[in-house]
C-alpha positions in Angstrom: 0.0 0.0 0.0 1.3 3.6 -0.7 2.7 5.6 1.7 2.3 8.8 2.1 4.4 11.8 3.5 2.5 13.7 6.3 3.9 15.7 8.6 6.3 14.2 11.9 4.2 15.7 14.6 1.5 13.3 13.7 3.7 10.4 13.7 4.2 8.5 17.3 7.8 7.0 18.3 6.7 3.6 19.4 2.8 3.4 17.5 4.1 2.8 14.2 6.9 0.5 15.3 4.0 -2.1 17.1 1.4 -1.5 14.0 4.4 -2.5 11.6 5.2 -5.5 13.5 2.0 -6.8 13.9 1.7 -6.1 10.1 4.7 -8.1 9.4 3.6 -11.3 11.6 0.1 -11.6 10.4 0.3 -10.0 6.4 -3.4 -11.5 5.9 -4.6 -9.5 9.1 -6.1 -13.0 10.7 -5.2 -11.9 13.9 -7.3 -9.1 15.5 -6.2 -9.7 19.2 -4.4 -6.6 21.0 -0.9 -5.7 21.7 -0.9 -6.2 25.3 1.7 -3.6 26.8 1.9 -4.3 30.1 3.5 -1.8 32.4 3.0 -3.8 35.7 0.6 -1.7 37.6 -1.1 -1.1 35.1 -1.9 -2.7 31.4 -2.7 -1.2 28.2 -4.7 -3.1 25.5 -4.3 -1.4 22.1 -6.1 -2.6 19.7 -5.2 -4.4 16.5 -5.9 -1.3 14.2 -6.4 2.2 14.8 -5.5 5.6 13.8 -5.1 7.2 10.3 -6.5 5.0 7.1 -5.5 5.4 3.8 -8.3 8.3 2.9 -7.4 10.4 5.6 -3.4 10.2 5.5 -3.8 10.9 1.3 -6.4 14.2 2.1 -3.4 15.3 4.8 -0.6 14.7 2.9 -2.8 16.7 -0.6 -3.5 19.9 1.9 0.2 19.9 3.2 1.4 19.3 -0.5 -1.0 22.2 -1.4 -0.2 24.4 0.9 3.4 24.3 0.1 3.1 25.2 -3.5 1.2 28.2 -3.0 2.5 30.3 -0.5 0.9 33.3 -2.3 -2.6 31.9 -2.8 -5.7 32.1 -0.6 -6.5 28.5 0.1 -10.0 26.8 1.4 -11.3 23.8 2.8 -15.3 23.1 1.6 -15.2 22.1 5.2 -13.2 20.3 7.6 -10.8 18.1 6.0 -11.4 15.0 8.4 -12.9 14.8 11.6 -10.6 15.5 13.7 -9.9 18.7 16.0 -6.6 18.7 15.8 -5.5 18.5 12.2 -8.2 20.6 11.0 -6.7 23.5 13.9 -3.0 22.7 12.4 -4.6 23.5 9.1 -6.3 27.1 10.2 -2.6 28.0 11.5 -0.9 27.6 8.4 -3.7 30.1 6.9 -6.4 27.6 5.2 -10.2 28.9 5.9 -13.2 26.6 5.7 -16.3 27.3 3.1 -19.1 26.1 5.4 -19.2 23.7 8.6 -20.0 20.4 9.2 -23.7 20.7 8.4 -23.1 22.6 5.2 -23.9 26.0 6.4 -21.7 28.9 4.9 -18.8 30.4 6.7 -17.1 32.7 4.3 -19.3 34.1 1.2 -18.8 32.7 -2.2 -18.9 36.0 -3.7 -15.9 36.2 -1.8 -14.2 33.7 -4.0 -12.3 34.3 -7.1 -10.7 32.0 -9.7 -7.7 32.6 -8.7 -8.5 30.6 -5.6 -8.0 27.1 -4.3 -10.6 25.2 -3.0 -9.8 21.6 -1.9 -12.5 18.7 -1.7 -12.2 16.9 2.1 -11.9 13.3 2.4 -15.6 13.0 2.6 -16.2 14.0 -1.0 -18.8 16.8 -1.8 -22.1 17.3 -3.8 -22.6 17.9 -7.9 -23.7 21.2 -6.6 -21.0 22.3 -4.9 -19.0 21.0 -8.1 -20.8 23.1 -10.4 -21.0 26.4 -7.9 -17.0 25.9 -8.4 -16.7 25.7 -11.7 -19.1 28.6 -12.4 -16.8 30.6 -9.8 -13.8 29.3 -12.3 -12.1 26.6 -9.8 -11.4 23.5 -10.9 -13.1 20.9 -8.2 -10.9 18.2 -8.9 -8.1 19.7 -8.8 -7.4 19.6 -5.1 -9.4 16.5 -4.5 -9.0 14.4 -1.2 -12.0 12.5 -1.7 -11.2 8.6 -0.4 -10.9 6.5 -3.1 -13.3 3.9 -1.0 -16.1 7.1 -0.8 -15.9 7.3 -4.8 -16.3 3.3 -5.1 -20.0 3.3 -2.9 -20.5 6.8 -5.2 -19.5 3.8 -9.0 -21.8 1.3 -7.4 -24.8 3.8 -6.9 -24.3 4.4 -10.3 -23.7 1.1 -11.1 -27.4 0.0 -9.3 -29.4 3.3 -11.0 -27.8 1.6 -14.3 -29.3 -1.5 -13.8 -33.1 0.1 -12.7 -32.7 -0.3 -8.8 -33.4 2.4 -6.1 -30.7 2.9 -3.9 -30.9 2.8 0.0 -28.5 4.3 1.3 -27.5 4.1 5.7 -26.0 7.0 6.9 -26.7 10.0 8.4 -28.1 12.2 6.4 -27.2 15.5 8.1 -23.0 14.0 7.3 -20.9 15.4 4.8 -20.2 12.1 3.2 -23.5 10.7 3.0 -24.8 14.6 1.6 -22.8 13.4 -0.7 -23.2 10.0 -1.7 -27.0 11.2 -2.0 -26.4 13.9 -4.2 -24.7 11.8 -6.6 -26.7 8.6 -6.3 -30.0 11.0 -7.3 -28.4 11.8 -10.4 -28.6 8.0 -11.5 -31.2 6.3 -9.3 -34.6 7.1 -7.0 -33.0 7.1 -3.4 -33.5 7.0 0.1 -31.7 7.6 3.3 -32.1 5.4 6.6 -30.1 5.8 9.8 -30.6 2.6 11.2 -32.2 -0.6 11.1 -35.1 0.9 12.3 -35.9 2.9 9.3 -34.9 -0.2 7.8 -38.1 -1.6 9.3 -40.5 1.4 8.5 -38.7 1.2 4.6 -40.0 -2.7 4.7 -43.7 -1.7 5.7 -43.8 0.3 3.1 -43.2 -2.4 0.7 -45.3 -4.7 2.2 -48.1 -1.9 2.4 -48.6 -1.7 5.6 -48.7 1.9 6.1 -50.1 4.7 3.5 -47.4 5.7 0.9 -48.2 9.3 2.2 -46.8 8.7 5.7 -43.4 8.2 3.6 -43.0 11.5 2.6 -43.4 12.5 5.9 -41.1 10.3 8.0 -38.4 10.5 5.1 -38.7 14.1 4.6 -35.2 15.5 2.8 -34.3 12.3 2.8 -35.2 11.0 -1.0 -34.8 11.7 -4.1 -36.9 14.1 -6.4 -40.0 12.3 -7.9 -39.7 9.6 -5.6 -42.7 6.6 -6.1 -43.7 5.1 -3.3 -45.5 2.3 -4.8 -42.6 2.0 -7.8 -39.1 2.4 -6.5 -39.4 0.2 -3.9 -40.3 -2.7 -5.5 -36.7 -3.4 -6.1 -33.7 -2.0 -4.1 -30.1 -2.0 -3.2 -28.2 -0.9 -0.3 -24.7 1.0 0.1 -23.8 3.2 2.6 -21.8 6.0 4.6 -18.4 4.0 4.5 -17.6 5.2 8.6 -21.3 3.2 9.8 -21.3 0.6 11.7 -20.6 -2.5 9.7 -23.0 -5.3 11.2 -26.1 -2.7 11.3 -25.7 -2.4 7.2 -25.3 -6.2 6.7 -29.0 -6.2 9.2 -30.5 -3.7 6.7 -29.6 -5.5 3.6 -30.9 -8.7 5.2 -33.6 -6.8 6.4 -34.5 -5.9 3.0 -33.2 -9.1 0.8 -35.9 -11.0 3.4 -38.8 -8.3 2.7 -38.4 -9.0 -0.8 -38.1 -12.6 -0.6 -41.6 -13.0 1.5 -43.3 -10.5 -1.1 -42.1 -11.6 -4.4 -40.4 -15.1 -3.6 -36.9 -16.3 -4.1 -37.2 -17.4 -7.1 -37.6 -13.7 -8.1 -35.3 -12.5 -5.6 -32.8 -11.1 -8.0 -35.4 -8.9 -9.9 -35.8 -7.4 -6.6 -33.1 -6.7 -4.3 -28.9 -6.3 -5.4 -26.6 -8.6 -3.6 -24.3 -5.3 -3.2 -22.3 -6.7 -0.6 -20.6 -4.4 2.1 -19.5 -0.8 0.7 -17.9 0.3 4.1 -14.2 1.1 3.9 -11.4 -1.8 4.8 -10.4 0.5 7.6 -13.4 0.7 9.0 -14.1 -2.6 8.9 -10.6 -3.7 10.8 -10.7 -1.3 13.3 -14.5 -2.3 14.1 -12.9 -6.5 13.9 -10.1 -5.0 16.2 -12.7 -3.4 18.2 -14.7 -6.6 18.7 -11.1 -8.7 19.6 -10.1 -5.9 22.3 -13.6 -6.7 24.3 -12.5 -10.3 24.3 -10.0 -9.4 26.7 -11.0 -8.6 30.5 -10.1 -4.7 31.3 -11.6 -1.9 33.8 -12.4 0.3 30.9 -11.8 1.7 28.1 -10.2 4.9 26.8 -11.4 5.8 22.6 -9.9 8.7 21.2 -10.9 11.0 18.4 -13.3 13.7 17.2 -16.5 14.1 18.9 -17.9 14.7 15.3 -16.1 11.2 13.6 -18.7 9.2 13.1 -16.3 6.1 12.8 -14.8 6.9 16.1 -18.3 7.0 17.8 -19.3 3.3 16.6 -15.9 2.2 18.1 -17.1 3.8 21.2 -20.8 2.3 21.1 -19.3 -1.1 21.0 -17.1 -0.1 24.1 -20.0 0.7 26.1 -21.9 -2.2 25.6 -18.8 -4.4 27.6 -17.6 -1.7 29.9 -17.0 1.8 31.1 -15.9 3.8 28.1 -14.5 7.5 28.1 -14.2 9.1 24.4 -11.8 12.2 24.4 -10.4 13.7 21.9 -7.0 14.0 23.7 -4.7 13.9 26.2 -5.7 17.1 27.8 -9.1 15.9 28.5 -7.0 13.9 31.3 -7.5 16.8 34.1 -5.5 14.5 36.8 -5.2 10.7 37.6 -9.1 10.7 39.5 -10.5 13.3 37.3 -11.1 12.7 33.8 -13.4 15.3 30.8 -14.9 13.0 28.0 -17.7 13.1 24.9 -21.0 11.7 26.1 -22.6 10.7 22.5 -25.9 10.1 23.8 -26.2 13.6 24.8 -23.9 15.3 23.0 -21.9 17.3 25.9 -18.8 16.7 27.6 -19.0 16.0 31.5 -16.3 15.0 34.1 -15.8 11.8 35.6 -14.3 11.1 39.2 -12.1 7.9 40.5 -11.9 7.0 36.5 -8.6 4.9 37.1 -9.8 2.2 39.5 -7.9 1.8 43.0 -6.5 -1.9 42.6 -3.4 -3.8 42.4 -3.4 -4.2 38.6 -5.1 -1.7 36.2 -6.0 -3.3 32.1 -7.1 -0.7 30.3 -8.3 -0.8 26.6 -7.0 2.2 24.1 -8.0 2.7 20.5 -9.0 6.0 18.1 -10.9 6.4 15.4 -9.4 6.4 11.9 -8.8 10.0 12.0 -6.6 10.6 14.9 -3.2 10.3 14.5 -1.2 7.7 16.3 0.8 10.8 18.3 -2.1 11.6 20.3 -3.3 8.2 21.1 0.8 7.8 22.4 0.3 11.0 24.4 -2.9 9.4 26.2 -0.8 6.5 26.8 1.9 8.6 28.5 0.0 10.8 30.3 -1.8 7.7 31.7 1.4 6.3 32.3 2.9 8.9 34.5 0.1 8.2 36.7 2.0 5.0 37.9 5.6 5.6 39.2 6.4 2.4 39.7 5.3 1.3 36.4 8.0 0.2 33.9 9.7 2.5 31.5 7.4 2.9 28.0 10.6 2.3 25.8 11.6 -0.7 27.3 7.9 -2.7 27.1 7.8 -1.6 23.8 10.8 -2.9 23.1 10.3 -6.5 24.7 7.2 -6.7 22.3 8.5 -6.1 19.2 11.4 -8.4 19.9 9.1 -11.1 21.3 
């Protein structure tokens, strides 16, 4: 796989030497179990994969690139590159402004542009719209793209399905960048719809099975399909992709969901008139740290530390899956550590962050479970590490455990 040149301060001094070990014992990535460093008092489990994917290190190392060959140029960002604090912060220092926020809404004019501009395209791609307000403002959209390679495959195989006479369902959010758009350029093609979760799933199915009156649709799915979207004819035969960053067992439960609705109304015989055997669209990365995620709650631990942007939907999954085993703080870095009792962390079921006492538990031996989102870089999730560390003075030196493992 390519690598790619990103700046040093993102870069850990021990991370990378454990990820390419593990890489270099198990090629196949068969093994998901953690790399147990263990400190004596206390233990960290870090998980199998974590940190920057492929998407996000080639959007960094494009912005840095662009950056650097145009000192003299204004230079924007649609939005925030990836979701994470951090880099996008480092990005605003060296003079790049953002277009619009997270939810689309303008920040700087776009009367304000000029042609002599450059706009790049985050990792999450961005709309035919937003293409064409570019090129009517004379900048080329594709010239600073960072759009993930694995966002433009779900974008081939919308196409692909519209092609082909199918209405695509897409699960994501519909408020992210990403799946804003996905949907914008799946419309162009194919009828489409967007469902959150296997719940919407559910209503999508009693729909088909006419159980409800197609006018409710409309309602519950408001700005959520496609212009001219029939009820009563596009869903008579469907596929599903999806927001690469979802979780991926939820979008292998709606296409079941669906590939069963279809079954019971127009039989398996006639199953593939009715329903696309897409497969999964969601990212590889995604998909090992979620496999890495499930192999780290194998192991017994007090809790579990995720790190990452509140906003990275890829980082909150990990941390759903955490908090169905054990305590679980999401931070989005080592400063959210206020002291070894006192600790600041994302609450994603209500959105806020609030402070939590006696977080490190008072016992002989302490296991605790560590892993970020594919967004964060691997220095931050060291610095976590450290800071927990430091907490233990009789706890062996970080250097030398990391050491004995890679040698092991």
């Amino acid at each position: 796989m390519k690598k790619f040149d990103i700046p040093q301060f993102y870069r850990s001094s021990f991370i990378t030497k454990i990820k390419n070990t593990r890489k270099d014992l198990d090629p196949r990535k068969k093994d998901f179990s953690p790399t147990k460093l263990d400190f004596g008092p206390v233990r960290f489990l870090l998980a199998r994969h974590f940190g920057f994917c492929y998407g996000v290190e080639n959007a960094i190392e494009i912005a840095y690139k662009t950056i650097e060959e145009n000192p003299d140029k204004r230079i924007f960002l649609l939005s925030e590159m990836i979701h994470n604090p951090g880099v996008n912060s480092d990005l605003q220092k060296l003079g790049v402004q953002f277009l619009m926020d997270t939810t689309g809404k303008s920040l700087i004019d776009w009367n304000e542009l000029t042609n002599d501009d450059i706009v790049i395209i985050p990792a999450f791609g961005t709309t035919l719209e937003i293409e064409q307000k570019l090129n009517e403002l004379g900048i080329d959209p594709y010239r600073y793209n960072t759009t993930c390679p694995f966002v433009e495959k779900v974008w081939n195989r919308s196409e692909q399905l519209g092609k082909q006479n199918y209405t695509v369902i897409i699960h994501g959010k519909h408020y992210h960048e990403e799946t804003r758009a996905t949907f914008s350029h799946s419309k162009t093609t194919a009828p489409s719809v967007i469902v959150r979760d296997l719940n919407e799933a559910k209503i999508l199915a009693s729909f088909i099975f006419d159980e409800k009156p197609a006018d409710e649709f409309y309602l519950i799915f408001a700005g959520r399909f496609s212009e001219g979207f029939d009820v009563k004819k596009h869903l008579s035969k469907v596929g599903v992709v999806n927001q690469t960053t979802m979780l991926a067992t939820e979008t292998q439960e709606i296409a079941d969901l669906l590939k069963e609705t279809m079954i019971k109304k127009f039989g398996i015989e006639n199953l593939k008139e009715h329903f696309a055997d897409t497969r999964d669209t969601l990212c590889y990365a995604t998909n090992d740290n979620q496999e890495a995620t499930y192999a780290l709650l194998d192991e017994p631990a007090d809790f579990a530390i995720v790190v990452g942007g509140y906003n990275s939907s890829n980082t909150s999954h990990i941390v759903e899956l955490c908090e169905e085993k054990l305590p679980t703080y999401f931070i989005s870095s080592e400063e959210k550590i206020l002291s070894n009792t006192t600790i600041k962390h994302f609450d994603i079921h209500y959105h806020q962050e609030k402070e939590t006492n006696n977080f490190i538990p008072a016992k002989e031996k302490v296991d605790i479970i560590l892993t970020s989102g594919a967004s964060c870089p691997d220095a931050v999730v060291e610095a976590v590490l450290r800071k927990i560390h430091s907490f233990f003075p009789n706890a062996k030196n970080v250097e030398e455990v990391v050491d004995e493992v890679i040698n092991s």
